[in-house]
Structures are given as C-alpha cells and as structure tokens.
SEFIKOL-568538 format. One record per residue (C-alpha): residue number from 1; residue in three letters; x, z, y. Coordinates in pm, 1 decimal. Layout:
  num  residu        px        pz        py
  NUM     ALA         X         Z         Y
...
REM end
This chain:
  num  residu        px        pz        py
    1     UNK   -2070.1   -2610.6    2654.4
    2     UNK   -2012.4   -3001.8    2556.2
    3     UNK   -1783.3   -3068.3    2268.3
    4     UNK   -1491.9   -3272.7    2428.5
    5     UNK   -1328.0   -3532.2    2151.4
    6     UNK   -1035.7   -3721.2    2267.1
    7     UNK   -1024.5   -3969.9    1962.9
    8     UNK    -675.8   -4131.9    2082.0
    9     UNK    -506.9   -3803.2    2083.7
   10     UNK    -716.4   -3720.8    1762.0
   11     UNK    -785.4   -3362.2    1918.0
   12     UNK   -1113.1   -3168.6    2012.0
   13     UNK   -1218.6   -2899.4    2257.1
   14     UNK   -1477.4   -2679.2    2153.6
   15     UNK   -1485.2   -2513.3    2471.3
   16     UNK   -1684.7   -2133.9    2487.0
   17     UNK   -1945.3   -2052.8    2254.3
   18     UNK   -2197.8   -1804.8    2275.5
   19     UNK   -2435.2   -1670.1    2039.3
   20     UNK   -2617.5   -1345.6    1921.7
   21     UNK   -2657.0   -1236.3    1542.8
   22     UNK   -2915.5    -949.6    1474.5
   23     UNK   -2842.0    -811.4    1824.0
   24     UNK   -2457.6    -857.3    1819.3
   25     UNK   -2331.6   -1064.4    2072.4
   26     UNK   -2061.8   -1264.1    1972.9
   27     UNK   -1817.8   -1513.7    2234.0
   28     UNK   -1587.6   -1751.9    2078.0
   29     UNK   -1346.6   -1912.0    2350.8
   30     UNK   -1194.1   -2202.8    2162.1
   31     UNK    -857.8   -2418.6    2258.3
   32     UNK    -854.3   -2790.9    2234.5
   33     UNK    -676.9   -2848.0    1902.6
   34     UNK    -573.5   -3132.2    1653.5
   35     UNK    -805.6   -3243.1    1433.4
   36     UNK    -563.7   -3486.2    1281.7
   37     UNK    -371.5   -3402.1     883.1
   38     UNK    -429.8   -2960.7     881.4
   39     UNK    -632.1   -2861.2    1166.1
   40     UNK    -573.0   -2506.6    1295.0
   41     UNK    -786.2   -2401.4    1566.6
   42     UNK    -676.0   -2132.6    1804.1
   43     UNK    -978.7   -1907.6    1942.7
   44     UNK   -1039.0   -1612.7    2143.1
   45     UNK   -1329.3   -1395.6    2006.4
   46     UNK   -1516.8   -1106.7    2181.8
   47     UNK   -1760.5    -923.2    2020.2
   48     UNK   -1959.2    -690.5    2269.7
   49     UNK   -2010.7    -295.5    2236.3
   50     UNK   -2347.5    -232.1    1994.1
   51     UNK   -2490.6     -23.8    1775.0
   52     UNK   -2362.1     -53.4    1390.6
   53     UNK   -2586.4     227.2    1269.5
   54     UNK   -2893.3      25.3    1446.8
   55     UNK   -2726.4    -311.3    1264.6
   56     UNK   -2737.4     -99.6     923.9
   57     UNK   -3089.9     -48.1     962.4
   58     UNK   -3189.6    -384.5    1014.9
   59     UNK   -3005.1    -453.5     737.0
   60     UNK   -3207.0    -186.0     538.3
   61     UNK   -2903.8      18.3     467.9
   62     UNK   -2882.5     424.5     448.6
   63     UNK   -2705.8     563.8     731.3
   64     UNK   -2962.4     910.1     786.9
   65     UNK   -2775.1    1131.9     577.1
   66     UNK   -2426.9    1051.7     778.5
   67     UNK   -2256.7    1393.3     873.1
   68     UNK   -2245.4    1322.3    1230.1
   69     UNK   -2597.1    1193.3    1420.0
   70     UNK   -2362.2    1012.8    1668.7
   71     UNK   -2141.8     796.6    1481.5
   72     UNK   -2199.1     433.6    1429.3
   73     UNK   -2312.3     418.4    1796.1
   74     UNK   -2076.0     208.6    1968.9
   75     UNK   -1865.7     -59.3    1820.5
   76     UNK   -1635.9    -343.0    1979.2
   77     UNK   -1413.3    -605.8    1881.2
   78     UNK   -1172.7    -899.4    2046.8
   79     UNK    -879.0   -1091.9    1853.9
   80     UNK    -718.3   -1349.2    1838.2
   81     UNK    -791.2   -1562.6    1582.8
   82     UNK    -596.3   -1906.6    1419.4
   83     UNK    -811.9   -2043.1    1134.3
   84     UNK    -589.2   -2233.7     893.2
   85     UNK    -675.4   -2390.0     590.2
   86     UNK    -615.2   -2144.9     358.9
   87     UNK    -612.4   -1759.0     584.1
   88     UNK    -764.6   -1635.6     917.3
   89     UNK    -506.2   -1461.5    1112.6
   90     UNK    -638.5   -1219.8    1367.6
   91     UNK    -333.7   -1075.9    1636.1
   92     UNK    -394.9    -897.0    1899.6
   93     UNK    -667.5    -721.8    1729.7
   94     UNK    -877.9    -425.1    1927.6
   95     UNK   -1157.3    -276.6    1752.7
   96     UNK   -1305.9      68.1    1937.6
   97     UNK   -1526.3     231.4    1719.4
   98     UNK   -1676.6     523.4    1869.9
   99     UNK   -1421.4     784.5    1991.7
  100     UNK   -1188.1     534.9    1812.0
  101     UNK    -963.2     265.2    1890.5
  102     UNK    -776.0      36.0    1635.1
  103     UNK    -532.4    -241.3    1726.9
  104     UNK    -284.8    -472.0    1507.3
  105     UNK    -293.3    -767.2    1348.3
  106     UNK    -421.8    -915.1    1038.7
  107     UNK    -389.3   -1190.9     770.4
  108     UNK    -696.9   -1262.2     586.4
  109     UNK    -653.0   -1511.5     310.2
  110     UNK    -846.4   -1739.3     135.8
  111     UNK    -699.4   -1733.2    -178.0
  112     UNK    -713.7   -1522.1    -442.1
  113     UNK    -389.6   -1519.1    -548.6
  114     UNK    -249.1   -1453.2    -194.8
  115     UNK    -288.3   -1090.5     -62.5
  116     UNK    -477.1    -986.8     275.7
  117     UNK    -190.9    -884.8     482.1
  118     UNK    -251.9    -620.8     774.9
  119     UNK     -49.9    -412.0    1020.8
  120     UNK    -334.1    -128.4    1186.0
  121     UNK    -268.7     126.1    1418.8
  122     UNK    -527.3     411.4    1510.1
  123     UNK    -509.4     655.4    1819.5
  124     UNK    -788.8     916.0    1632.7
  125     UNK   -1042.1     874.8    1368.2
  126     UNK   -1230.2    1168.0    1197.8
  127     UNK   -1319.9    1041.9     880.3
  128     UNK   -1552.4    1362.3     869.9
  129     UNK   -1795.5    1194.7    1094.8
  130     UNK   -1848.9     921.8     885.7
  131     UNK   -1930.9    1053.5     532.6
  132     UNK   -2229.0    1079.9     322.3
  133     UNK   -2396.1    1340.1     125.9
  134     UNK   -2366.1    1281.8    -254.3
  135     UNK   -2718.9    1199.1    -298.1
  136     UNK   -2686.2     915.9     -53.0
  137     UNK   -2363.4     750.4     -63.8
  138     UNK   -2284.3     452.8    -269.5
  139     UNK   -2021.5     619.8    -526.2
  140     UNK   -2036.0     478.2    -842.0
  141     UNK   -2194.7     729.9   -1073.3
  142     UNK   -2222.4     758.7   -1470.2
  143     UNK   -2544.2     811.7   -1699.0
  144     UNK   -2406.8    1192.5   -1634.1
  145     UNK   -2401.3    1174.9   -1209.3
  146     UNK   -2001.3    1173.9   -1272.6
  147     UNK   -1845.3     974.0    -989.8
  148     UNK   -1667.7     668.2   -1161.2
  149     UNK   -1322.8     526.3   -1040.5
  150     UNK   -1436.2     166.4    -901.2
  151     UNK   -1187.4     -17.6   -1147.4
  152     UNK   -1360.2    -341.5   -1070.5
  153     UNK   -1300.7    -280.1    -723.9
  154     UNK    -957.3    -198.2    -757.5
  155     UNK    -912.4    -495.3    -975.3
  156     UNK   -1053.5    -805.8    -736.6
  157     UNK    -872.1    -629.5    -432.7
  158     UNK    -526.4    -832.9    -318.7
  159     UNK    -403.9    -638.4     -39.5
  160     UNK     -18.8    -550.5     100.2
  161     UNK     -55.9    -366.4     454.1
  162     UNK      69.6     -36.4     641.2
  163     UNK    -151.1     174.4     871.5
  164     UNK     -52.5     413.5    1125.8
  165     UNK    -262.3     717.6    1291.1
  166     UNK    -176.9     914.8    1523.4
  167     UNK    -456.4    1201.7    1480.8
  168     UNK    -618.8    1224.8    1152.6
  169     UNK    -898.9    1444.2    1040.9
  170     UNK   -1057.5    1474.4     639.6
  171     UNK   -1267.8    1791.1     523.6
  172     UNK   -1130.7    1958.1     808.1
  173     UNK    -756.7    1907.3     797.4
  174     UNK    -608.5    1800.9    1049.9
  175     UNK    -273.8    1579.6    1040.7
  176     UNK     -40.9    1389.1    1299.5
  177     UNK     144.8    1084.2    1322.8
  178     UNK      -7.0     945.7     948.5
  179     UNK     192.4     646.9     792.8
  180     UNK     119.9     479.0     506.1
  181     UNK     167.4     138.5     314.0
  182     UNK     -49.1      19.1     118.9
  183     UNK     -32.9    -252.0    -192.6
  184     UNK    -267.6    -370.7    -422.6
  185     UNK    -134.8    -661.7    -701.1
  186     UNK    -292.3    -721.4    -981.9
  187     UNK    -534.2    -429.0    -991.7
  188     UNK    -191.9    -149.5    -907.3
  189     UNK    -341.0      -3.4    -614.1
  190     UNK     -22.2     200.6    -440.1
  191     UNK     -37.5     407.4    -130.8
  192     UNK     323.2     504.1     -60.1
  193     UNK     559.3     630.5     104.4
  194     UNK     288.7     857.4     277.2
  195     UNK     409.7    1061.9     577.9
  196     UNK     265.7    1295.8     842.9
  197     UNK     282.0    1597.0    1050.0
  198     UNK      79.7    1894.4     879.0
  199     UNK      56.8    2196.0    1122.7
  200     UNK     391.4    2240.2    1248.7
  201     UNK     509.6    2115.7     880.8
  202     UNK     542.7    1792.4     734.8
  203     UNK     345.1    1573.3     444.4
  204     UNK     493.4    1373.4     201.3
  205     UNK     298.1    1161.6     -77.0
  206     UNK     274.0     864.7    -284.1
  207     UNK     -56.0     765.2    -521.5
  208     UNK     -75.9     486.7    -745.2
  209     UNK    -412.5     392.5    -911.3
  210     UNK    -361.9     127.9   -1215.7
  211     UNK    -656.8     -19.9   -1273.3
  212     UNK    -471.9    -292.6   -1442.7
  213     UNK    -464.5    -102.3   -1821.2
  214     UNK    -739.0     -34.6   -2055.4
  215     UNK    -795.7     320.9   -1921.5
  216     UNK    -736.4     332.8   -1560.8
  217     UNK    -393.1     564.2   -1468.5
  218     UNK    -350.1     760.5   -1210.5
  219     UNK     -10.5     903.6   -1085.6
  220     UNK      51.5    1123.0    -762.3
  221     UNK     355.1    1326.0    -601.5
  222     UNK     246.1    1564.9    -329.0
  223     UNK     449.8    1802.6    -144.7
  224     UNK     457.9    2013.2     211.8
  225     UNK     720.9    2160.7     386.2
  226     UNK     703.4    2431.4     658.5
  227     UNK     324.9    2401.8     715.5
  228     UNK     146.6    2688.7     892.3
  229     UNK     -96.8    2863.8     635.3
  230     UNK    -253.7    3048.5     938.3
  231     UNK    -328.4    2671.4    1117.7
  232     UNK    -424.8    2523.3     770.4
  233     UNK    -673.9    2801.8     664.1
  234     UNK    -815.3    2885.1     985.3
  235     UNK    -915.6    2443.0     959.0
  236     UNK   -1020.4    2424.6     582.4
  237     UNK   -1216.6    2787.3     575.1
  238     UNK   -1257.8    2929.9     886.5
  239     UNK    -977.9    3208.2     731.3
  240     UNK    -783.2    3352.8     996.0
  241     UNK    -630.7    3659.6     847.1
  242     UNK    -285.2    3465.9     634.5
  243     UNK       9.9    3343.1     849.0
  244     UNK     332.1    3271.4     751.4
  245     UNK     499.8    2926.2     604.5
  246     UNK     392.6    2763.7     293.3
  247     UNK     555.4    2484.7      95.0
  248     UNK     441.6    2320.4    -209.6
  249     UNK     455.0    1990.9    -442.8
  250     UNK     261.5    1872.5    -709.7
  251     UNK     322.8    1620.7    -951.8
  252     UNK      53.3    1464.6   -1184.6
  253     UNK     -77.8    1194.8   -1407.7
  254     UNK    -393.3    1115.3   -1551.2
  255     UNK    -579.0     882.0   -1723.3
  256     UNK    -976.1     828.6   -1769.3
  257     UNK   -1282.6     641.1   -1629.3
  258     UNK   -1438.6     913.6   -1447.8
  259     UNK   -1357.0    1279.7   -1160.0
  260     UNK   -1437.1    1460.1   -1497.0
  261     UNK   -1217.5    1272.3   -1731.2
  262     UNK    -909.0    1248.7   -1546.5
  263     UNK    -948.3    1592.2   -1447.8
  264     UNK    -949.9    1665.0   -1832.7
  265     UNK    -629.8    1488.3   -1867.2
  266     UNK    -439.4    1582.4   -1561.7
  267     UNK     -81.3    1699.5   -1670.5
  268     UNK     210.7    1788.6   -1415.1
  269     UNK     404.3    2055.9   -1275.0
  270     UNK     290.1    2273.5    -944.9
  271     UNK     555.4    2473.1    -720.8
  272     UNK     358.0    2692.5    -403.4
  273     UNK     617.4    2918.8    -190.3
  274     UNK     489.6    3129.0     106.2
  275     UNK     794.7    3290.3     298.7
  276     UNK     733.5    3548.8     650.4
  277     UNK     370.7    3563.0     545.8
  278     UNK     145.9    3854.4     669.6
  279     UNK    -150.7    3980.4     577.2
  280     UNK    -337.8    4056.9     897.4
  281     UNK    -572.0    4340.0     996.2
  282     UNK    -502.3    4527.0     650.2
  283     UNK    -195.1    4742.1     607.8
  284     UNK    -174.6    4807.6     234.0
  285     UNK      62.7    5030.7     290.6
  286     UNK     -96.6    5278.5     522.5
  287     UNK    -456.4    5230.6     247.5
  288     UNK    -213.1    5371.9       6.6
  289     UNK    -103.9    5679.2     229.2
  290     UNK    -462.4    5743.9     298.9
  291     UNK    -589.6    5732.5     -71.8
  292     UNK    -267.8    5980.4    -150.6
  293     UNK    -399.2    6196.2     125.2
  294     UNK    -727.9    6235.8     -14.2
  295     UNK    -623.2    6272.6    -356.2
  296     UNK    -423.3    6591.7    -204.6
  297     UNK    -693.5    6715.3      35.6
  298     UNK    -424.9    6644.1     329.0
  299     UNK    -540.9    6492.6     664.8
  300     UNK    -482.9    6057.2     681.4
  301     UNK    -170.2    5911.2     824.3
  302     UNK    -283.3    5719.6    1176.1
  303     UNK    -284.5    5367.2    1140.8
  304     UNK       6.3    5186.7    1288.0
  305     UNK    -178.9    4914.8    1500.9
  306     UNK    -183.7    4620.7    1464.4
  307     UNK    -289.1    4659.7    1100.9
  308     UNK     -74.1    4383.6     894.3
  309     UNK      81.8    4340.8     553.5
  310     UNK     411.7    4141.7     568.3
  311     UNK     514.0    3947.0     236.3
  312     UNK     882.8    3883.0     214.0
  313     UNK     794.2    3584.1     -40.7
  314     UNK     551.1    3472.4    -244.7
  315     UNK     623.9    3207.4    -578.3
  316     UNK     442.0    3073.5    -828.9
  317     UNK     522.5    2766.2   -1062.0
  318     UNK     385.0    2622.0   -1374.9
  319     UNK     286.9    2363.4   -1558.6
  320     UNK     -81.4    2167.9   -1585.0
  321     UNK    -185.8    2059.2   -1939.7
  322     UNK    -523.3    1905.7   -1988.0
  323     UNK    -655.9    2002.3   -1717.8
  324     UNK    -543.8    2389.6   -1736.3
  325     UNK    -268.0    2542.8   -1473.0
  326     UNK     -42.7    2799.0   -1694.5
  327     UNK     168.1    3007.5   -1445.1
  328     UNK     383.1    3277.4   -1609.0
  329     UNK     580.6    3374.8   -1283.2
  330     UNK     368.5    3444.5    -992.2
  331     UNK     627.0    3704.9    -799.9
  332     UNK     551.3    3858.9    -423.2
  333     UNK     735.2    4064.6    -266.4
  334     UNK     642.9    4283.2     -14.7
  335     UNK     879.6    4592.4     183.4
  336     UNK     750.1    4870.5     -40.4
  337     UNK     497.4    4617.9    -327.7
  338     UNK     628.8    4427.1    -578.8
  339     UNK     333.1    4231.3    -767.0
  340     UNK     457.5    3993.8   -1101.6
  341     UNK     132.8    3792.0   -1272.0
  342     UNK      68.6    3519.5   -1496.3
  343     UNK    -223.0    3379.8   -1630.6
  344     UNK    -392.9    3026.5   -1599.3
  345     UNK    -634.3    2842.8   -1402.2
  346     UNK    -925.1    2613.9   -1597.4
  347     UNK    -942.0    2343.0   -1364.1
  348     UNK   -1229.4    2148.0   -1582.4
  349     UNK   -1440.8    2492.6   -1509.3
  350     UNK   -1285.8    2657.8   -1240.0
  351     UNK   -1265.8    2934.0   -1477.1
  352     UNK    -929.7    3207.8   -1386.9
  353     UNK    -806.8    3436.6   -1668.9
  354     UNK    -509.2    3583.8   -1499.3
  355     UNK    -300.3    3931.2   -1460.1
  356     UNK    -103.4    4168.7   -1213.0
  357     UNK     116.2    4425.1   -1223.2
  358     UNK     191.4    4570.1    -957.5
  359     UNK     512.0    4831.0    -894.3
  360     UNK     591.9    5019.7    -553.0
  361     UNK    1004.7    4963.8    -525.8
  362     UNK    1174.2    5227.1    -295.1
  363     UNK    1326.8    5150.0      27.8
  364     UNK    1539.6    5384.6     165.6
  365     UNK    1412.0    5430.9     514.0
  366     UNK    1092.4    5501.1     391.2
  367     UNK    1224.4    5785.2     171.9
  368     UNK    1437.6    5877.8     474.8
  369     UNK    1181.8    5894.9     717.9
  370     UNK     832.1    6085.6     766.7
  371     UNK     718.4    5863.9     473.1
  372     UNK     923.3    6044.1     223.4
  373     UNK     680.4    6268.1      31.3
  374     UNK     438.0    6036.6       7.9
  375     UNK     664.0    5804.0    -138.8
  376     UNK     809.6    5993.8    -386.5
  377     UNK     425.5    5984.9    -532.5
  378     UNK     430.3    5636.2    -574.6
  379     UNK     792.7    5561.1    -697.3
  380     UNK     786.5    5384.3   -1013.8
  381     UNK     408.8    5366.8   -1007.5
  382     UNK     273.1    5074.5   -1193.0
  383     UNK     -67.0    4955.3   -1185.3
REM end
C-alpha cells in the first residue's frame, strides 16, 4: 500500500505490508503513528502456518535425526507488536507450533543491561518430539565427547520471565499444571519456585546455574510428595508391576565445567520413602512356603490369587560425597519380611556395592492360622 505522511501532524501511516521470506509469509498491519521526538509504532503481525523443519533445511540445518518425523511441520504466529526505541513488546502473543499452542506476552529489549521480560503460557508441548540424538545435536562437547555446560551462554543471557504449562512431557514423564520463573542476571541463571502435578502427587524444585564464578556452580533442591510409583514407572520404563506412594527430595551442589565433572563433585543429602507399596504378580510369601515344601517333600501351598507382595514402608537416606551415594539405613518392611541394607552407589560409574539382610518377624495370625508350621521354620531366619 502507499505510505501516507501527514507532515503537519508530523505522523505516518504505513498501512499493510506484505512480504514472503524463504517461503514464510509474513503481514505487518501498521497504525498511523508519530514520527515526531520517540516514535513508537504500533503493528499487527501475522505470520502464516509453514513448515520450520522445511525452513531448517533451506537454511542447511540438521533436523533428520529429530525423534519424531512429524514435528517442525506446522508453525504460526500473530502479536502485537509496539517497537520503541530501546525494546519490542509483543502482547497478545499466539504461537501454535504443531500440536502446540503458546500465548502471552513479551518484552524484548535492546539493551544489554536490561533483561528480556516474558509471561508464556502453554496448553501441551512434548519436549520428546523435539530432541536430537547425541551424534546430531548441537551440545557443546569437550576434546573427550563430554557435554560442556554452555557458560558463555549462560553468561550473555539477560532474562526475568515465568512460564506456565498445563501438560508437560520429558523422557517420558508426564507432569500437569508446570510453573516456573525464570531469572538470569549477570550470568545466575535461576529456575525457581518450580511447581507441578506429578501423577496424583506434587513437584517441587528450584535450580540455580552460576555461571558468574570461575568454575561454574550448580545448586538444586528436588522433592515429590504422594506421587504414584505405579503411574511414574509404568511412563519412564514400561514397569508395571510397583504401586504404592513414593516421596523423595534431594539436595545437591556441584561445581565443574563439564556432565562428568560436576557429577564428580556432586555432594548432598537424598531421602526416598515408599508407603502401601505392593509388589504385584509375585507373592514372596507363598515362594517361601513352596521352597519349605520342597525342602520337606510336602505338597505346595495354592497360590492366593492375585499374586502380590505388600510393603508396609520402604526408607532409605544418605548422604552423596563426590559423586558416591552412602546409605547405611535402607529399612522395608513387609507383614512377615523385614530387609535392613546399606551400601553405596558410584554415581561417576554406576558401579553398586551394597548389602541385605533379610529376617522373617512373626505375626501372630500367621502362627495362629494354617500358616503356623511353616512359620515356625522361618522364625528368626536370617539371610
């Protein structure tokens, strides 16, 4: 369209503009605005659905190896935008990306010293879809292929937002209503207070990444309440004979340059409880009665169906020291088991040195009931 400039009134209407940039079509519907002493022009901009994995091509970048064939497919954007001398602010943002839709607002600045400023919301986003395999990603690696903590990044980022999601999905978990705030000054990246639903259980977290020191720091609280383990395992490994409710927290700090490093100098302190947990489709109990009546030449208890293994509690605690886990507690209880270990996990080699002992405690309906002889060969039995 013309270009209408009212020179009395010192202001200028841009009208629509229209143009297309590697195959994305782009619409910017301008306002007449002031040119006169800080000029901030208000426009409307549309950016039609297309392809970003066809746009990453053109622009010779790897998208083959992406987990998911389909991603990247569709992408579309409109905003609001006021363009001011020093920030772009975008309201009334609305970006769908695939299966995705994002809306908020956003304050983009100009100037270094000023942070980005951004309020995003997200219906659903699986963040599985859109990852890389190792070989083709763009993590920073060392002379050894170990991923590197992208201090430079961290450092040249100015950033002080929240983000909200209502469905969230990473290496299979899947968690609800996600909030989170993040703020990066002076290379302190923090991610806190973090907050969402965990199957039928809540998440809390907070992370901090100083990139500011010498040697890059990393601190992290972590910690679940009332989460289903049966949910949770059945997402991460396809493990669908644990239920019950587990809770947990772990607190750590590290420092180092690299995965490897920091793992070699995590330290912190680890608490997992599971309470009303079962074992299903094995009954330990009946295995027992059955290896006791083959040891006597007697016929095998039937099963009582179906076959579980209840746990009254399980509790472990301990403390992590250069990388190694040292638990000297471990305690489940079951009706008729009582297992105590310790031992410690090598988290720099996945390495697990660790003991059980194992006592059958008595219960007095089992010595009461049909149970009773068999009992009596196990009481005070320690393996």
């Amino acid at each position: 369209e013309k270009v209408n400039l009212d020179l009395q009134g010192q202001r200028i209407s841009l009208g629509d503009i229209e143009l297309k940039v590697l195959g994305v079509g782009i619409n910017a519907s301008f306002e007449p605005f002031s040119y006169a002493d800080r000029p901030e022009p208000q426009v409307e901009i549309k950016v039609a659905d297309f392809s970003a994995k066809e746009l990453l091509r053109k622009l010779e970048m790897e998208t083959s190896m992406m987990s998911d064939p389909t991603s990247l497919q569709h992408l579309a954007m409109s905003a609001r935008a006021v363009v001011g001398v020093n920030n772009l602010e975008l309201s009334n943002v609305l970006v769908d990306l695939d299966d995705s839709r994002i809306t908020g607002t956003l304050d983009l600045s100009m100037v270094a010293a000023e942070p980005t400023i951004f309020d995003l919301r997200v219906d659903t986003i699986s963040l599985d879809r859109y990852l890389m395999s190792p070989d083709e990603n763009s993590t920073e690696v060392d002379e050894t292929g170990d991923i590197k903590i992208p201090t430079d990044l961290i450092r040249s980022i100015n950033v002080d937002g929240s983000l909200s999601i209502q469905k969230f999905v990473l290496a299979g978990l899947e968690a609800s209503n996600l909030e989170f705030k993040i703020n990066n000054t002076g290379g302190e990246l923090r991610v806190e207070p973090i907050a969402a639903g965990l199957y039928d259980g809540r998440y809390f977290g907070e992370l901090t990444i100083d990139a500011s020191k010498n040697i890059p720091l990393l601190i992290t609280n972590q910690r679940i309440e009332g989460v289903n383990v049966g949910l949770m395992m059945k997402a991460v490994g396809d493990i669908d004979d644990l239920s019950g409710t587990v809770n947990g927290n772990l607190q750590a700090q590290s420092a180092g340059f690299t995965v490897s490093a920091i793992t070699e100098d995590l330290a912190g302190s680890v608490l997992v409880e599971l309470v009303d947990g079962a074992w299903e489709g094995t009954d330990i109990w009946h295995q027992l009665r059955v290896a006791r009546a083959i040891f006597r030449q007697e016929v095998p208890p039937e099963p009582t169906l179906p076959a579980r293994t209840e746990f009254i509690s399980v509790k472990a605690t301990g403390d992590i020291a250069d990388g190694v886990f040292t638990n000297n507690d471990f305690l489940a209880i079951l009706p008729f088991l009582q297992l105590a270990g310790s031992g410690t996990v090598d988290l720099n080699t996945t390495e697990i040195d660790y003991s059980l002992e194992v006592n059958v405690v008595e219960r007095p309906d089992l010595v009461a009931g049909n149970w009773g002889r068999d009992f009596a060969d196990f009481k005070d039995t320690v393996v």
